[in-house]
LUMDRENVO-268193 format. One record per residue (C-alpha): x, y, z. Coordinates in steps of 0.001 Angstrom, whole numbers. Example, Ala and Ser with C-alpha at 12.3 -4.5 7.8 and 13.67 -1.06 7.14 Angstrom:
BEGIN
VEXFI        px        py        pz
VEXFI     12300     -4500      7800
VEXFI     13670     -1060      7140
//
This chain:
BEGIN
VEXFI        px        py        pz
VEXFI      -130    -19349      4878
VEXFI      1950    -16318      5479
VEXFI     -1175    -14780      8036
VEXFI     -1530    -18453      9531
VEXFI      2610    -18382     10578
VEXFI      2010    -14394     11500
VEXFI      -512    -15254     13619
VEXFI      1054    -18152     15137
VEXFI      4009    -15589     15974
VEXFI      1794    -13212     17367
VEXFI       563    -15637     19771
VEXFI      3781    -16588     21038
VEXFI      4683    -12748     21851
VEXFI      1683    -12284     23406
VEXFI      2032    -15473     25790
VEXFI      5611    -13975     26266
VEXFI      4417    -10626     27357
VEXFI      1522    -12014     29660
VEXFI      4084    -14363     31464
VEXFI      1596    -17474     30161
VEXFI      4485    -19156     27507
VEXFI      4952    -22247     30170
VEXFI      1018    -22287     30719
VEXFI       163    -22437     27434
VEXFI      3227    -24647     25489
VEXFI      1284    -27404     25039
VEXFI     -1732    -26043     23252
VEXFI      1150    -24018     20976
VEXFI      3146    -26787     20114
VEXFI       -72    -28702     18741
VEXFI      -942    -25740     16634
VEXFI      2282    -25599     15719
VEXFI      2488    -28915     14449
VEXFI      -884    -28199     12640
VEXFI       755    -25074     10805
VEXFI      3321    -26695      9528
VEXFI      1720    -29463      8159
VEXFI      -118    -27280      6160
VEXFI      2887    -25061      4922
VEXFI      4026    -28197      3283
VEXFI      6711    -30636      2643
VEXFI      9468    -28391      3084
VEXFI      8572    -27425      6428
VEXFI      7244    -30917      7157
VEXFI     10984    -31953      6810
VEXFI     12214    -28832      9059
VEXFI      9632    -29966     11698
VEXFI     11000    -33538     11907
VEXFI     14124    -32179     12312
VEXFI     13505    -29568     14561
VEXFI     11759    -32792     16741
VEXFI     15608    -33805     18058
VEXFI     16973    -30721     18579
VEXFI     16330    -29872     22361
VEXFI     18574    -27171     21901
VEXFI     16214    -25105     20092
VEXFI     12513    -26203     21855
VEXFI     11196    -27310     24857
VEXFI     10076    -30701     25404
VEXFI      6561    -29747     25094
VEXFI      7257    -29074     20964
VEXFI      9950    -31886     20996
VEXFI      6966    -34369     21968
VEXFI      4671    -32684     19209
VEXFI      6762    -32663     16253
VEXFI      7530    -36191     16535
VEXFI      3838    -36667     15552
VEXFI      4801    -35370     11937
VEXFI      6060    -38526     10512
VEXFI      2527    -39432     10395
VEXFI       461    -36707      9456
VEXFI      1758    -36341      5835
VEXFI     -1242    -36090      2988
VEXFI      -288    -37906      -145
VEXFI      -543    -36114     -3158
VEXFI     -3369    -37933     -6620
VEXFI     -1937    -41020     -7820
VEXFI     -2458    -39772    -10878
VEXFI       381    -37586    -10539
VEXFI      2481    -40137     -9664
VEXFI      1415    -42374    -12201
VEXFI      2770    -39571    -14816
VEXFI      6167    -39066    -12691
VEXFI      6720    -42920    -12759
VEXFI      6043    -43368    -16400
VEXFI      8254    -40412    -17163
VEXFI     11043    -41433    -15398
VEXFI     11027    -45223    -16219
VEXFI     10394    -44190    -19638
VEXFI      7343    -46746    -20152
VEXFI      3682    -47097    -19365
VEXFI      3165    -48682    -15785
VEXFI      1669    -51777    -16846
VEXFI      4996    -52705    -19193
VEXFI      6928    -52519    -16166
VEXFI      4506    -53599    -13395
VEXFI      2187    -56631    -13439
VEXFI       418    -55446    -10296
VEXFI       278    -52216     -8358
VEXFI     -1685    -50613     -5420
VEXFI     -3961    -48452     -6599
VEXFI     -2950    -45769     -3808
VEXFI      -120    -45472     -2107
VEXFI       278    -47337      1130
VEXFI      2824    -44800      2639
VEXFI      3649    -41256      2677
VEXFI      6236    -39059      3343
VEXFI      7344    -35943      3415
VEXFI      9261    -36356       -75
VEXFI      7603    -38815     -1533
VEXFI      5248    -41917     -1220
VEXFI      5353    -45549     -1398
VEXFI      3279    -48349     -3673
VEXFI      3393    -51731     -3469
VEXFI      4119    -53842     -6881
VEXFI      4720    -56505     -8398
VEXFI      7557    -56314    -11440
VEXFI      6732    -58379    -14271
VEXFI      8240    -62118    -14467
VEXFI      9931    -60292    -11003
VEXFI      9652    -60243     -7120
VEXFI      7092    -58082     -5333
VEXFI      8720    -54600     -5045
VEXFI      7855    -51044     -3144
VEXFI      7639    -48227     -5175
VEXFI      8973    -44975     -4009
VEXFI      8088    -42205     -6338
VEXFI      8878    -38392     -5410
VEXFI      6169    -35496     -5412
VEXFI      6448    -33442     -7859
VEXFI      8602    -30053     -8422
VEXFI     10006    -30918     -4732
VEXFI     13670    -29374     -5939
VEXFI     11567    -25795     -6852
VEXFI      9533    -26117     -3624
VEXFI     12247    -26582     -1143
VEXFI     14536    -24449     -2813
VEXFI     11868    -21466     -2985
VEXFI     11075    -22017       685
VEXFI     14733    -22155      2242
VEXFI     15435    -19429       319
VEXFI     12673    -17852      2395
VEXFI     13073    -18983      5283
VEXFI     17150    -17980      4572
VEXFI     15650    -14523      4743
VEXFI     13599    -14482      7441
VEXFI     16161    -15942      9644
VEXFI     16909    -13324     12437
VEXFI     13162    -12938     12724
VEXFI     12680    -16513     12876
VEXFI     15455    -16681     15934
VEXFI     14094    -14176     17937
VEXFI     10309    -16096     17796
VEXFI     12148    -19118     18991
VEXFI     13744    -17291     21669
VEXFI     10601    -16815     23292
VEXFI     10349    -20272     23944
VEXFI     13702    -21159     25477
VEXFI     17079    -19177     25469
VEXFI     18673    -20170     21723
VEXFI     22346    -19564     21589
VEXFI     22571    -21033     17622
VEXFI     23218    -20035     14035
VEXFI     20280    -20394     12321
VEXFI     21052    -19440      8913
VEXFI     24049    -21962      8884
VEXFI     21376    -24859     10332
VEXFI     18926    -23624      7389
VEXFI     21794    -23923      5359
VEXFI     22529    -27664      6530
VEXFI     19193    -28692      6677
VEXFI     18850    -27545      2512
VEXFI     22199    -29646      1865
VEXFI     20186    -32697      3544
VEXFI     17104    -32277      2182
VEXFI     17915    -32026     -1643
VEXFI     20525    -34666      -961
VEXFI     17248    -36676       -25
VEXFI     15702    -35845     -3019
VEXFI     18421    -37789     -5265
VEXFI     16928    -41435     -5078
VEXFI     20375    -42785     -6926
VEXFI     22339    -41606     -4417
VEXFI     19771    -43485     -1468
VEXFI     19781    -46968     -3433
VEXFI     23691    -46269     -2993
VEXFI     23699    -45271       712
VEXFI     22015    -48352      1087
VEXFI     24441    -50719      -900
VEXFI     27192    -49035       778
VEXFI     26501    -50414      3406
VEXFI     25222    -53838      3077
VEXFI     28523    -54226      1489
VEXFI     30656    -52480      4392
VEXFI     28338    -54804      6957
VEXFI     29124    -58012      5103
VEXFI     32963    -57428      5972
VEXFI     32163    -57324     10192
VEXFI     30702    -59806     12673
VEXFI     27020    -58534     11870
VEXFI     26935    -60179      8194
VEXFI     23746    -62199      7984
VEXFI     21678    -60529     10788
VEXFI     21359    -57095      9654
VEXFI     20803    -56296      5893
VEXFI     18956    -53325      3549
VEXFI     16229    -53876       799
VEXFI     17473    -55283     -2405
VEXFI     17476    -52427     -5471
VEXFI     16103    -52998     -8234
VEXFI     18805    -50714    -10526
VEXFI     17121    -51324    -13474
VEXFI     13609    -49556    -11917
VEXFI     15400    -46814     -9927
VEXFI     16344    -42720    -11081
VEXFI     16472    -39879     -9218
VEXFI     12903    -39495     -8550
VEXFI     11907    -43189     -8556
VEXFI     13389    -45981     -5867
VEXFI     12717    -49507     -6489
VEXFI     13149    -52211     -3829
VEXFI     12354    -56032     -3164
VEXFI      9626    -55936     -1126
VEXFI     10535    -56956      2584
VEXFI      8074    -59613      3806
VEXFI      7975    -58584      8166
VEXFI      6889    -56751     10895
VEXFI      7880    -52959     11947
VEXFI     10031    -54296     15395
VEXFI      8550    -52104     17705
VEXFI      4870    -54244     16958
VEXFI      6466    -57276     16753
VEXFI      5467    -60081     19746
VEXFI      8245    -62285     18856
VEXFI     10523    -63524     21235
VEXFI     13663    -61985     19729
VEXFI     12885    -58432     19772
VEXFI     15296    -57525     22552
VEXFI     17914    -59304     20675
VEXFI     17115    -57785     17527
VEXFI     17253    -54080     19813
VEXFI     21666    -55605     20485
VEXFI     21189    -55961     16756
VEXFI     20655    -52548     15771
VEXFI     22410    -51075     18299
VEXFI     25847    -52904     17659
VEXFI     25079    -51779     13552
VEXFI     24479    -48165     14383
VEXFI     27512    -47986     16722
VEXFI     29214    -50020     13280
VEXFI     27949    -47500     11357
VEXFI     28755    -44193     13273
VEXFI     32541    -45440     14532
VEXFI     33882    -47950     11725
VEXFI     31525    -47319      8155
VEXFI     31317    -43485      8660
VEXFI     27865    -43366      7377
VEXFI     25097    -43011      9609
VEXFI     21360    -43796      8858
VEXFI     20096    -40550     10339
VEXFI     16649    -41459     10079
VEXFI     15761    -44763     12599
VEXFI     12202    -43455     13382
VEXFI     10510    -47226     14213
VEXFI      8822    -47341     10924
VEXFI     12482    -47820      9303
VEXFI     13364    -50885     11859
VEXFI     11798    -53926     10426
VEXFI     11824    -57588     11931
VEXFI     12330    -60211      8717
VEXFI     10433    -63281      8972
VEXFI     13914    -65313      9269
VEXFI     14744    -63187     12257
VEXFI     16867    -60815     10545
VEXFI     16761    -57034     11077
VEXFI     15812    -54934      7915
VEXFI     16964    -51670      8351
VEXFI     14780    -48830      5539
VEXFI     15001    -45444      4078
VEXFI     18619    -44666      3244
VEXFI     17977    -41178      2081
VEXFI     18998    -38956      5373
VEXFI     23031    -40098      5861
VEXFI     25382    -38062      8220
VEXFI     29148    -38692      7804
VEXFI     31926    -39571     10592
VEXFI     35026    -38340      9368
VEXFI     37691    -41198     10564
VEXFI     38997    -38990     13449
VEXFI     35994    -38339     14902
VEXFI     35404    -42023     15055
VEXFI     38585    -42688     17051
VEXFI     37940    -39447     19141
VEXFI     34466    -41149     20305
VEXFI     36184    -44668     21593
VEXFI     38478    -42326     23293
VEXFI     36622    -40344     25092
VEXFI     34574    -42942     26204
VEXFI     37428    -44756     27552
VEXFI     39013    -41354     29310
VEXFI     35572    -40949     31404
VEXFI     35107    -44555     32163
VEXFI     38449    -45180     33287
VEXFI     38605    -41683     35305
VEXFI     41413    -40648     33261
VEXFI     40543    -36933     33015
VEXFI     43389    -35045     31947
VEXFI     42927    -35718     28137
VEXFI     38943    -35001     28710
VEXFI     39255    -30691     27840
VEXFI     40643    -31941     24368
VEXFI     38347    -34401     23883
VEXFI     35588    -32124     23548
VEXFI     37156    -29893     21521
VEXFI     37640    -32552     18814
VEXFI     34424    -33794     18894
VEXFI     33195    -30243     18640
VEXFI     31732    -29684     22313
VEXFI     33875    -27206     22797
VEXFI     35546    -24397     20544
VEXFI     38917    -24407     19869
VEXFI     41110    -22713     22117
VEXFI     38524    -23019     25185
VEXFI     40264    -25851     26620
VEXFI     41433    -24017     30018
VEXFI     38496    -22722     30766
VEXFI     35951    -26129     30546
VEXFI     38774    -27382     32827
VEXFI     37846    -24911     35289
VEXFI     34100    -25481     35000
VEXFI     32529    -28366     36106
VEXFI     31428    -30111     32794
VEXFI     33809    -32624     33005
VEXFI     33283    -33808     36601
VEXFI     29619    -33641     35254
VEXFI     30048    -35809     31899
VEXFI     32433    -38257     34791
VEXFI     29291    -38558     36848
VEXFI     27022    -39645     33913
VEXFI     29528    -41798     32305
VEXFI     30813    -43230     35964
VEXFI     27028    -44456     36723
VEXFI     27089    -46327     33510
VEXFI     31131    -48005     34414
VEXFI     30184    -48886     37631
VEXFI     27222    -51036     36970
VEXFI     24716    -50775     39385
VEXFI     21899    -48166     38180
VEXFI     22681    -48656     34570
VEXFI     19539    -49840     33462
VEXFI     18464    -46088     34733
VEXFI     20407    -44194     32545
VEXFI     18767    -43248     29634
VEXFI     19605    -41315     26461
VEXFI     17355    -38597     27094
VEXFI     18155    -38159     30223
VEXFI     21819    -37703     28941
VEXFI     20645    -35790     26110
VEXFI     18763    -33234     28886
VEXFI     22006    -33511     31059
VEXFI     24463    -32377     27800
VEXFI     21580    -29865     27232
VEXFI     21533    -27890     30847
VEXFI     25731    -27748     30430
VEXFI     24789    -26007     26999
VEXFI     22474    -23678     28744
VEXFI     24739    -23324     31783
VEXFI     28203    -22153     29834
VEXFI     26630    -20441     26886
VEXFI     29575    -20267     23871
VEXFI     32007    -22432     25991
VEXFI     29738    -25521     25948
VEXFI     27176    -26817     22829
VEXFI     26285    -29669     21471
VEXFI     26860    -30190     17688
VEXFI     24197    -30999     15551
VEXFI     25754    -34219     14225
VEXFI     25568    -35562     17772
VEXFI     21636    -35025     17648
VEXFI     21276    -37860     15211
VEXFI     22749    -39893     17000
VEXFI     21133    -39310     19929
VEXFI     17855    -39802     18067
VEXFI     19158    -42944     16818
VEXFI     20036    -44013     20100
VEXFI     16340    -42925     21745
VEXFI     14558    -44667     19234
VEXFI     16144    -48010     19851
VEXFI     15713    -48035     23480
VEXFI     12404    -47136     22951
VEXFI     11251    -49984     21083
VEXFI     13750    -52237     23609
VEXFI     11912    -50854     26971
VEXFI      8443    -51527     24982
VEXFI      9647    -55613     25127
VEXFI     11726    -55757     28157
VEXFI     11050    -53329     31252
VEXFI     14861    -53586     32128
VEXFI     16524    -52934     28511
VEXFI     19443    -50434     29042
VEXFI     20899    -48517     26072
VEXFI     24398    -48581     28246
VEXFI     24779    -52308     28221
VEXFI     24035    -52684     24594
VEXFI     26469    -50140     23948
VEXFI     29334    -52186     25876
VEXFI     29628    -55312     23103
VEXFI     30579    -52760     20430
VEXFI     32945    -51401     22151
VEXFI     34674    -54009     23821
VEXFI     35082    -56235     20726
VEXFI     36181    -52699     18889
VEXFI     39016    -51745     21607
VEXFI     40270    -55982     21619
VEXFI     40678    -56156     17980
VEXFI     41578    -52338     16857
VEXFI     45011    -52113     16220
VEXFI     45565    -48342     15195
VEXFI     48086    -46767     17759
VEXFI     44663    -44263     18715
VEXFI     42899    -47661     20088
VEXFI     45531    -49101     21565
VEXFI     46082    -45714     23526
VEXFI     41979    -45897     24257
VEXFI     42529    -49484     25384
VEXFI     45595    -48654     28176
VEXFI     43492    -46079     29428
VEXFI     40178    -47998     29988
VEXFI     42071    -51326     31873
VEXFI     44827    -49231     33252
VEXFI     43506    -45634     34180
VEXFI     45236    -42537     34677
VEXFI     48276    -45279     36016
VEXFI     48515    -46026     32169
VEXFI     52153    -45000     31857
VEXFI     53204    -45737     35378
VEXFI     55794    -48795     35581
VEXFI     54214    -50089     38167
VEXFI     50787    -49790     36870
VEXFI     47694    -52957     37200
VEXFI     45110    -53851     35098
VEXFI     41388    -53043     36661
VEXFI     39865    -55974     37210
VEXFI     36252    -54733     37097
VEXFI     37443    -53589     33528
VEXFI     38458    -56724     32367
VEXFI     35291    -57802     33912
VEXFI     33580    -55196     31621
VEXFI     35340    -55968     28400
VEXFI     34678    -59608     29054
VEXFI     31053    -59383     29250
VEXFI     30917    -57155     26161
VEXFI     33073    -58896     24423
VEXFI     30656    -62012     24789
VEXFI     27537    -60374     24067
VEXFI     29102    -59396     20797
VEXFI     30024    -62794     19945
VEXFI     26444    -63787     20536
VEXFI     24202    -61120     19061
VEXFI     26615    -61196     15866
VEXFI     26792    -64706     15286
VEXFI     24947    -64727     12471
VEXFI     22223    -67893     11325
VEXFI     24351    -71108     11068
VEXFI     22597    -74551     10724
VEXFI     23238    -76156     14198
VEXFI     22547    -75081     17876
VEXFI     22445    -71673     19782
VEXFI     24842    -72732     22087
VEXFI     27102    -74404     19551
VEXFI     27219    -71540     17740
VEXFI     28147    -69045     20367
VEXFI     31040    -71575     21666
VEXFI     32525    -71952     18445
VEXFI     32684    -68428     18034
VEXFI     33718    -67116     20851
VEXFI     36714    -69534     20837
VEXFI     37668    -68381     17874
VEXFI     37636    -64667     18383
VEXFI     39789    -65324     21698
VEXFI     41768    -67188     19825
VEXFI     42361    -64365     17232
VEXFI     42876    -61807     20103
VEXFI     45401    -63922     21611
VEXFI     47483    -65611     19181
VEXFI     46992    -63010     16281
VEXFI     45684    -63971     12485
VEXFI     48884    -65931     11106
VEXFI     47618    -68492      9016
VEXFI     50493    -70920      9229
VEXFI     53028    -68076      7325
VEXFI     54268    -65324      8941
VEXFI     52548    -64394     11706
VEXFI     51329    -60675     12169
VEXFI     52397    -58078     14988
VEXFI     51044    -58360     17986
VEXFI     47657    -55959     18532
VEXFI     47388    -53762     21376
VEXFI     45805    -56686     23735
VEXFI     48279    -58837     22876
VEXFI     51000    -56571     24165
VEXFI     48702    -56160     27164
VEXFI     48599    -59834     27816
VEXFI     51865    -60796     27720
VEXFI     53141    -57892     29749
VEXFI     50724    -58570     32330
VEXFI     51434    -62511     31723
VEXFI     55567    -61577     31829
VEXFI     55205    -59858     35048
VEXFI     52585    -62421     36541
VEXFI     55628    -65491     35840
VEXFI     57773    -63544     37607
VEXFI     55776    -62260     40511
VEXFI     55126    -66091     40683
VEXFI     58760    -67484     40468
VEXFI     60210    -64920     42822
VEXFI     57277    -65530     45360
VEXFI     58150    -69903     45035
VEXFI     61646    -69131     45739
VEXFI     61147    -67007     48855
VEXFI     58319    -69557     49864
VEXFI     61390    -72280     49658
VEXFI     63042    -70925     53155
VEXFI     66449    -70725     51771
VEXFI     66458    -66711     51843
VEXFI     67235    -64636     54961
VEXFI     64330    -63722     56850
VEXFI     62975    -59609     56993
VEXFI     65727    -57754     59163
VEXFI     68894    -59773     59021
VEXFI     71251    -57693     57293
VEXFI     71622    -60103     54228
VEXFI     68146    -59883     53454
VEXFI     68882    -55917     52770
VEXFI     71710    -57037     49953
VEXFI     70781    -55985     46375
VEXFI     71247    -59506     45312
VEXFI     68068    -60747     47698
VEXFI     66223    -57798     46592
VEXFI     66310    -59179     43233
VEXFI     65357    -62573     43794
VEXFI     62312    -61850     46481
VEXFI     58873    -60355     46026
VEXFI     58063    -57014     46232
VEXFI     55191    -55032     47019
VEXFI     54899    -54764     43575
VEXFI     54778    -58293     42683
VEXFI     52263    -58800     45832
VEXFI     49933    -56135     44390
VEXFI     50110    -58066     41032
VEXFI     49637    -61771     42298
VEXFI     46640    -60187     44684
VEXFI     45046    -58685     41108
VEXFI     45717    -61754     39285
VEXFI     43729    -63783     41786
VEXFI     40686    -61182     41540
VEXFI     40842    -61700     37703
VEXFI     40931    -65592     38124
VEXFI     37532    -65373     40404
VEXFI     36069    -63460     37364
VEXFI     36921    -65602     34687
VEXFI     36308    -69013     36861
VEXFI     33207    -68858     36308
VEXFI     32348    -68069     33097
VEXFI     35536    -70957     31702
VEXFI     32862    -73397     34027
VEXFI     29984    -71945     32255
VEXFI     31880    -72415     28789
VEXFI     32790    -76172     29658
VEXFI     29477    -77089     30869
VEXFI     27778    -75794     27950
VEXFI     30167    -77973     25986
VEXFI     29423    -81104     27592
VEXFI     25576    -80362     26901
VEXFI     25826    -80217     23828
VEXFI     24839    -83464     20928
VEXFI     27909    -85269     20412
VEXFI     27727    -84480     17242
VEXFI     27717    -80666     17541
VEXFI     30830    -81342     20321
VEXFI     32458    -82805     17284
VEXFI     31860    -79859     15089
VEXFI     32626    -77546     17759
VEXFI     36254    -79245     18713
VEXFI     37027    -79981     15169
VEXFI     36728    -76300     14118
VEXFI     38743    -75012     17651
VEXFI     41547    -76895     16372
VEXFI     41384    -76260     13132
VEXFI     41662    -72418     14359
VEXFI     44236    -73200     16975
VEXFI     46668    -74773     14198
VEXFI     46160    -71897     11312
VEXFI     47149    -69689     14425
VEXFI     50637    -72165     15222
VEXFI     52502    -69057     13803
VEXFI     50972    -66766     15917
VEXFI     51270    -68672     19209
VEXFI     55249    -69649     18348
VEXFI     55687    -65510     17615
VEXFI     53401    -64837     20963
VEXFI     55603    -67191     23001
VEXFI     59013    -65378     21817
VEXFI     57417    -62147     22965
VEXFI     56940    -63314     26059
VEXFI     60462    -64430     26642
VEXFI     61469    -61479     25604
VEXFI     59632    -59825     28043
VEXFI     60385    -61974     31083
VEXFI     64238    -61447     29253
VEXFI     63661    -57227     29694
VEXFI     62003    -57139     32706
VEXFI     64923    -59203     34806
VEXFI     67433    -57040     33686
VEXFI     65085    -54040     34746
VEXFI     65081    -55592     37635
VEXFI     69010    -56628     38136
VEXFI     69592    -52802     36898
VEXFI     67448    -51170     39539
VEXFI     68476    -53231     42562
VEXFI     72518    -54025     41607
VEXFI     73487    -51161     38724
VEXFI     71717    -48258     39531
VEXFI     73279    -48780     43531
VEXFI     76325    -48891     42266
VEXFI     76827    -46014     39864
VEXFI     74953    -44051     42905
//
């Protein structure tokens, strides 16, 4: 093996010295997905995750790797025969009453079996190949040792600005962690239970364990009767793609625990239409901060609200500490406002694609050197992300990765009520006006929110017993009716979340914008240029441009939202009578648990309407007269 990888190297030198690297890439990256193949598992694992990380290779050996997940050789069943009994602590056929005779998967770490417990459910098998903890740690420790070398060979392939004994180092953490079977049938309980507390109970779930068949070398699961989703032909598949997508955005910004392994093979379509997501043993955490960080620097590039973009970065470990000044002077943020911009303003979204942003993210990396990088956490999720647009372009030719990005978020900035989201949420629907008195709400924003916020309510809806379209009424009445009135329950009612507050001032300043326009409108008040219509007192009681710009906004919003309250109604009236009945019956059975809520919202709003006169009387009669 050792003259196999020398000779490998040698080739690459050469190519480098004869000018022929480009010309030849292709043919290299083959053989060197051949080579490590035959190194073994260890390397088998490096090479899958050396297939996301476009900061180290060309797209040539990007595209080549990824053909590893499928070229693993399984080792004698016989061998794992002897691991299984030894671990289980019985012969096979006590435990099993059936079992494939070879293995009908394998893996890098181990390889799967199909069974059949007895007096049990049909069950897969995982059982691990044996002395992997002595193999990989033998062959990182090499490959530990051989680093610098190993760095400059890449470096013939594309400039490589990274530390590679630190990524050897991470990779070893992940791989042994991988090799700990408890600790995946955990991963994977974690977070059906986390999932079961959100909107996505019921449509996403994880293979049962079986505890009582599971150690650290063996994993024991119900079997899952479906279809790998990027075969499937059924109808749902793009709505099983929103799905995924809203549980891996769940995952990465509210459980903290990503699956960091969503190759399509993991992604299976349940025969009751449910997504069954596989293979919890590759997990990267999202420490709570960086979770937060993410929603707000989404909503600081969307919204054009720059300022707080330099620290961004830094947080989310673009940038290193300190460096702040000088991104500011380069252009990556008017470059990251250009990508994120083209997926805001709609039209050309469906182009945008997560490589393309990966390749983008990658060229500011090769551009700024030290100043600019992309962490390697942030490559999981990217590969996360490509894989599920993948299988979503397969079905539909228009599937965009931005749009089924929006109903996380939108649902996540309306019902988060940390201070951190509420500061996210001024800055997407107000802008970089978010502290200005006289600031607006964007329309096309609200627009935004609005459509997210619906798709969320659909593709989470879970499997209820009456219609589609019942369903999705029903439950998106009830989640406005949360966001609006708050979750009292007939007791005290809770304080208000950050749309809340948003509504009411906006609904404060609309009532008054209104009143002080119908008085004016009345033709009692002194007409523009008589010198009456210059006293404070007028000032107070007539429009200004202020209350014009608002009454002009609230008009654009009302266009936006006329037609999808029509929609909502007509859909109503289609329904059965009797699903009308259900429908209506649970509305106001929501609408009077919330009676706390809407009393407490109402008081807030006169006390707004209350602190906004006097703002008013102060500015136009006080302030003049202390002057």
């Amino acid at each position: 093996m050792l003259t196999s990888s020398f000779g490998f190297a040698l080739k690459l030198i050469l190519d480098s010295q004869r000018g022929a690297s480009k010309q030849n890439e292709n043919q290299r990256a083959q053989e060197l997905t051949t080579l490590i193949t035959r190194l073994g598992p260890t390397f088998i694992k490096i090479g899958q995750a050396l297939s996301i990380r476009a900061d180290l290779l060309s797209p040539a050996y990007l595209k080549a790797l990824t053909e590893l997940q499928d070229r693993v050789p399984p080792v004698p069943t016989k061998e794992a025969d002897e691991i299984l009994e030894r671990e289980l602590g019985k012969p096979i056929g006590e435990v099993f009453e059936e079992i494939t005779p070879e293995p009908i998967a394998s893996a890098s770490l181990g390889q799967v079996y199909r069974a059949r417990l007895r007096d049990g459910p049909e069950v897969a098998v995982k059982v691990q190949r044996p002395g992997m903890l002595e193999v990989i740690a033998l062959d990182l420790h090499l490959l530990r040792l051989g680093a610098e070398p190993i760095k400059r060979i890449l470096t013939l392939t594309s400039p490589l600005n990274t530390d590679i004994v630190g990524l050897i180092d991470a990779w070893g953490l992940g791989f042994v962690g991988e090799l700990n079977y408890v600790q995946e049938a955990a991963n994977a309980e974690q977070f059906e239970s986390a999932i079961a507390k959100t909107p996505l109970a019921g449509v996403v779930c994880v293979p049962p364990v079986v505890n009582e068949c599971t150690t650290t070398k063996v994993l024991t699961t119900e079997w899952i009767v479906g279809e790998r989703l990027e075969q499937s032909t059924a109808s749902d598949v793009t709505y099983l793609c929103s799905v995924a997508m809203n549980s891996y955005l769940t995952m990465l910004l509210e459980l903290g625990v990503l699956h960091a392994d969503p190759h399509p093979g993991n992604l299976l379509r349940k025969q009751d239409g449910t997504l069954c997501i596989l293979d919890w043993g590759l997990v990267t955490e999202m420490d709570e901060g960086l979770q937060m960080t993410f929603i707000e620097h989404v909503a600081h590039l969307v919204s054009r609200d720059y300022e707080p973009v330099p620290n961004d970065l830094v947080k989310l470990g673009f940038v290193p500490e300190g460096m702040e000044n000088d991104i500011q002077q380069s252009d990556v943020v008017s470059v990251l406002a250009d990508i994120y911009g083209r997926w805001a303003d709609g039209g050309g979204a469906a182009g945008v694609d997560v490589n393309k942003f990966l390749n983008e993210l990658n060229g500011l990396s090769s551009r700024y050197g030290n100043l600019f990088r992309v962490p390697p956490y942030f490559f999981y999720i990217a590969r996360a992300f490509a894989v599920l647009e993948g299988i979503g372009l397969t079905n539909n030719s228009t599937y965009s990765i931005v749009q089924e990005c929006l109903p996380y978020i939108s649902q996540r900035l309306l019902n988060d009520r940390s201070p951190r989201a509420a500061g996210a949420l001024a800055s997407f629907v107000y802008g970089r006006d978010k502290s200005q008195s006289g600031r607006l709400v964007d329309a096309g924003k609200i627009e935004y929110l609005a459509d997210g916020f619906s798709s969320y309510s659909t593709s989470s809806g879970g499997l209820q017993d009456y219609s589609s379209t019942a369903k999705q009424i029903s439950r998106l009445t009830e989640q406005l009716t949360e966001i609006v009135l708050g979750g009292a329950t007939g007791g005290e009612p809770s304080a208000p979340s950050p749309i809340q507050q948003i509504v009411i001032d906006e609904l404060a300043k609309t009532l008054g914008a209104s009143a002080r326009q119908a008085f004016s409108s009345v033709g009692f008040f002194p007409k523009p240029g008589e010198s009456s219509a210059e006293s404070p007192v007028w000032r107070v009681l007539t429009p200004d441009d202020n209350d014009k710009r608002t009454l002009e906004n609230v008009n654009r919003i009302a266009e936006i939202a006329r037609p999808r309250v029509e929609q909502l109604l007509d859909s109503f009236r289609n329904l059965p009578t009797d699903d009308q009945l259900r429908v209506a019956n649970e509305v106001a059975s929501k609408l009077w648990a919330s009676r706390a809520g809407a009393v407490s919202a109402g008081g807030r709003l006169v006390a707004k309407l209350a602190s906004q006169s006097i703002m008013r009387v102060r500015e136009n009669l006080l302030d003049p007269l202390e002057r």
